[in-house]
N, C-alpha and C positions, 0 to 999 in steps of 0.2 A: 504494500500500500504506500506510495507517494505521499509525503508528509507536504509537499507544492502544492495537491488539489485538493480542495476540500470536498464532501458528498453531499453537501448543503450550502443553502445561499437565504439572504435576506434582501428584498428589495420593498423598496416604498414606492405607492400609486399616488402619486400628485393630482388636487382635483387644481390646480391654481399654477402649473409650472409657465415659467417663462422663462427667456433669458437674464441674465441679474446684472442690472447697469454697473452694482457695485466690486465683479469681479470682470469687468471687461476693459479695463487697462492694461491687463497683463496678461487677459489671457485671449490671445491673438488667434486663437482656433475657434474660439468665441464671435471677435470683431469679425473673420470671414465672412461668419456665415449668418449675420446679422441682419436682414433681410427678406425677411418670409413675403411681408405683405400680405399678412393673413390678420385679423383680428387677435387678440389675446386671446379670449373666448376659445376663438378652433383652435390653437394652439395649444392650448389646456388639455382642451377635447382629445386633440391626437397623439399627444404625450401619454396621456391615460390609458389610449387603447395600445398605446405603444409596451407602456408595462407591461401591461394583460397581457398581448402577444407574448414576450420576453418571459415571464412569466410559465406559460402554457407549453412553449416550447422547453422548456427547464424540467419542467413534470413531465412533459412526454417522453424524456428521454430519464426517465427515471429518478432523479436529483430533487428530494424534498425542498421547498420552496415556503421560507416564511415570509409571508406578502402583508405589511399595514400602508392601509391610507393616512392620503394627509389632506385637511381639508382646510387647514390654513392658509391667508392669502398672504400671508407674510413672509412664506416661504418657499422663495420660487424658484430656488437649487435643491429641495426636499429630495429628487430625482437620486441624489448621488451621495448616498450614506456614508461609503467609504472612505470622507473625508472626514469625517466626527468620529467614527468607531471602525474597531478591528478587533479577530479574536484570535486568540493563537491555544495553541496545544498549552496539556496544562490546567485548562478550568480558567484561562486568564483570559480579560477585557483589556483594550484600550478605549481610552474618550481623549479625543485630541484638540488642542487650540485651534483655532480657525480664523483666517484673514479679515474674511467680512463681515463685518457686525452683523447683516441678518443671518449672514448663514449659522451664529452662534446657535440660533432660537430651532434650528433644526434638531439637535440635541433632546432625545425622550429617552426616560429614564424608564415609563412604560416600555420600552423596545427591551431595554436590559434585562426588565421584569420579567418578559414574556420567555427572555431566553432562556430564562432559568427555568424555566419550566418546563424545558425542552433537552436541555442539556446542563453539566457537572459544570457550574462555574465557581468557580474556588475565590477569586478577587479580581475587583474593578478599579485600576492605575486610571485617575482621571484626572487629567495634565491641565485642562483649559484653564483653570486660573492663571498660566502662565499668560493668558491673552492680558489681562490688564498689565500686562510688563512688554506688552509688545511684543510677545515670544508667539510663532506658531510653528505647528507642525503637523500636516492636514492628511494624516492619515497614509492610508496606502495610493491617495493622491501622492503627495511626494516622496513618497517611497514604494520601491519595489524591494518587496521581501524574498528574498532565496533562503526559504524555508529548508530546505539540504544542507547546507552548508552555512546557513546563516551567517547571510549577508545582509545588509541594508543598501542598495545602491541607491544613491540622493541626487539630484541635480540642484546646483543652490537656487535659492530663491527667497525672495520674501516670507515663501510662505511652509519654509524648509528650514527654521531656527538652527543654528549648531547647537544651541545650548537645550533644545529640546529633543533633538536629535539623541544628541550623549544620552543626555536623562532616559529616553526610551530603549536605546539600546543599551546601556545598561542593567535596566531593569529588565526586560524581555530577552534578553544572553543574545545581541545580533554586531558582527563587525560592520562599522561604518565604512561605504565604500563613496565618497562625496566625491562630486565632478563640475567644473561648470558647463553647461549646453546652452545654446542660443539658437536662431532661426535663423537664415541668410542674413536678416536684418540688424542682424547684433539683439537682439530681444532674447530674456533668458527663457527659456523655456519653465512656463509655471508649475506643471505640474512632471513627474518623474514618469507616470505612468501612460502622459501620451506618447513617448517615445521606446518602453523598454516593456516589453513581457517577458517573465521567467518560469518556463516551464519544466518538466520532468527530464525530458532527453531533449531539451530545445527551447532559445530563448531566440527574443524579438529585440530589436535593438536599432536606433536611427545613429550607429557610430559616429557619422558625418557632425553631427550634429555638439558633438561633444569637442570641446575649444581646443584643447591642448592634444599633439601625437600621440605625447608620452602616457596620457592616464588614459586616452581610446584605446591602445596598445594593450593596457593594463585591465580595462574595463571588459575587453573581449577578451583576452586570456584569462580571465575569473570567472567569465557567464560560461567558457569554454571549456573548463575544467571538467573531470570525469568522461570524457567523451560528449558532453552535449554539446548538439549541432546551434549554430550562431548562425543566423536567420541577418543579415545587414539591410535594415529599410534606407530610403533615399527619403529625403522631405517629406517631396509628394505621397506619398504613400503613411508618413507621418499623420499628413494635414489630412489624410482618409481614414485617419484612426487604426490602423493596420496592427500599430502597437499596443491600442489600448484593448487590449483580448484578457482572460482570464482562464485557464485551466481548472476544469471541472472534473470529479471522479462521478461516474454513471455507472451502474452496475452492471455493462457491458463491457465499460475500458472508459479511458480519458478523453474527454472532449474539450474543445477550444472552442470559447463562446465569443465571436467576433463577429464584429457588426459585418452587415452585407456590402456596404462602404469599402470598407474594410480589407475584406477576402476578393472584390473585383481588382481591389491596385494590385494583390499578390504577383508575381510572374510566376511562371509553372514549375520554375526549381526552387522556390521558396516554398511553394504549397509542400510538394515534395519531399522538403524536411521536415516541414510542421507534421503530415498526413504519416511519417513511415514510424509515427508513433502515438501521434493522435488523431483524430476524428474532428474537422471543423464544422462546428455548428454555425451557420450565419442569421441574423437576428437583424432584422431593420429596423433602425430607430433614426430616421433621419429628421425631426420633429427636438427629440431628444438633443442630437447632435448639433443643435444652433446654440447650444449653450458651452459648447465647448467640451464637452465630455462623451465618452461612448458608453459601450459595453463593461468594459469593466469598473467604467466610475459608480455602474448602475449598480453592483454588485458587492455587496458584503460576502465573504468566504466565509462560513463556520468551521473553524480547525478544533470546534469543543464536541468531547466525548458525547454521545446521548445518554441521557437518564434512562434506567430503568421503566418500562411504563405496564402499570396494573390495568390495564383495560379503559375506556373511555372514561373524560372528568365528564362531572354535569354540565348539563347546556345552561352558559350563563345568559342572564336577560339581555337583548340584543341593545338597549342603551348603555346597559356595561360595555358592551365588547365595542359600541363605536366609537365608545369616550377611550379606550383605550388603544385604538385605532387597530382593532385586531380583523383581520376577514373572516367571514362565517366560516371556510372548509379550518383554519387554524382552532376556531372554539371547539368545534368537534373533534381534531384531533390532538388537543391536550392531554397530556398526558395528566392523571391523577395524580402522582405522586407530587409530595408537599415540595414548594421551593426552602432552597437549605438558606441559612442568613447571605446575606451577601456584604463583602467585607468592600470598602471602597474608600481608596488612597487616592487623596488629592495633592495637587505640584500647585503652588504658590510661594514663588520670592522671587528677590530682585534680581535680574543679572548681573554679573561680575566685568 
């Protein structure tokens, strides 16, 4: 079993997404594609049917699927959980600082709740107080985890603290592997993840993209190590999300959940590599993807053990379950068993 792909995923249904003016300075895969000429309204609308899709296809392919909504107007990156929270083996949570003040409020501690309900969570590290210091660190947005070998590969950025970085790797046992990347324009690349996928026998990676020889050099002989094949995207294929893909375990083998954007820039000896060990899933979310994110921003990985489950919990009253933004097929499939306490460490001081 691959400790890279998780068997479970979490994704949130936005009833209110849009593009968020407050992270479109920096994130230039965002400004692109800034221009629907649609109402907000249908935008909403097909964002929504867009999870569902995303979603539908995840269970079809066998891969438990914890889906809440969001029915806040406040929060119109909801889309991309990944950037507040991540879980790893262990029974361990992260909750991470985040850039833009609304996207703080995307943050539910009902989500944490529910996971316990579902799987062994032992303790919750939740770092955002560093946000009043100015500190972020936006999850497996700016980081791509090599779970094998435990790695953090980082692209700096605003939204990529050193000093939160340490702190988490630290605490979750991962070496720092930091780089600067930018776009032909000199612009840093915001987030790690639209450039670098790390999978089981095979990683995704925009080299080009990465400022210095000497740590491209170094960057590809570490994603290359073991025998895994090193997949070199070009820009374009970047700015198609090609990178932003996520590695899946389905009870069939591994699957590569990448946008259909995505999988059309491949060339045939790319697929090739990816294909001679995984199974690519394509998933259109081109609705989604004006906001600067794909597939994998959409996706939380669950790396936590499952609970024990005694047979179906009670059905709770449907105002419970939508104040806690749960779907009906998750109330039905709760497990009964009691949630255990939950222990949760918070990061608060000042920089050095």
């Amino acid at each position: 079993m691959s400790p890279q792909a998780p068997g479970a995923v979490l994704l949130i249904r936005p009833r209110h997404f849009t593009p968020n003016p407050q992270t479109a300075d920096d994130n230039v895969f965002q400004a692109a594609g800034q221009a629907p000429g649609a109402p907000s309204s249908a935008l909403s609308a097909a964002a929504y049917d867009e999870v569902t899709r995303v979603a539908a296809a995840l269970e079809a392919e066998g891969i438990p699927v914890h889906l809440f909504e969001d029915d806040d107007p406040t929060r119109p990156d909801s889309v991309f959980p990944n950037n507040w929270l991540s879980t790893h083996a262990g029974g361990r949570i992260a909750v991470h600082p985040m850039y833009a003040e609304n996207r703080r409020r995307e943050r539910r501690w009902d989500i944490i709740e529910e996971l316990k309900r579902h799987y062994r969570v032992q303790d919750v590290i939740d770092s955002s107080g560093l946000e009043l210091d100015g500190v972020f660190l936006e999850g497996t947005g700016a980081m791509v985890l090599d779970h094998a070998s435990r790695i953090a590969y980082v692209a700096r950025s605003r939204r990529a603290d050193p000093i939160a970085l340490e702190r988490f790797c630290t605490a979750f046992g991962y070496e720092p592997m930091v780089f600067d990347a930018a776009d032909p324009g000199g612009v840093p690349i915001y987030h790690t993840n639209v450039m670098m996928c790390v999978g089981t026998e095979f990683a995704l990676v925009g080299l080009d993209l990465i400022s210095s020889t000497q740590r491209r050099m170094e960057v590809a002989e570490r994603l290359g190590q073991y025998g895994r094949a090193v997949v070199d995207l070009t820009y374009e294929q970047v700015c198609a999300f090609a990178g932003n893909a996520i590695e899946l375990r389905s009870p069939t083998g591994r699957v590569l959940a990448m946008s259909s954007r995505g999988l059309a820039s491949l060339r045939p000896e790319q697929r090739e590599a990816i294909e001679a060990s995984c199974r690519i899933l394509p998933l259109d979310v081109p609705t989604i993807e004006l906001a600067g994110g794909s597939v994998r921003c959409m996706i939380v990985g669950v790396h936590l053990d499952p609970r024990p489950t005694a047979g179906p919990a009670p059905a709770r009253e449907p105002a419970v379950a939508a104040q806690a933004g749960i779907t009906p097929a998750e109330v039905v499939a709760a497990p009964a068993t009691p949630g255990q306490a939950l222990s949760v460490t918070t990061s608060r001081s000042t920089p050095k």
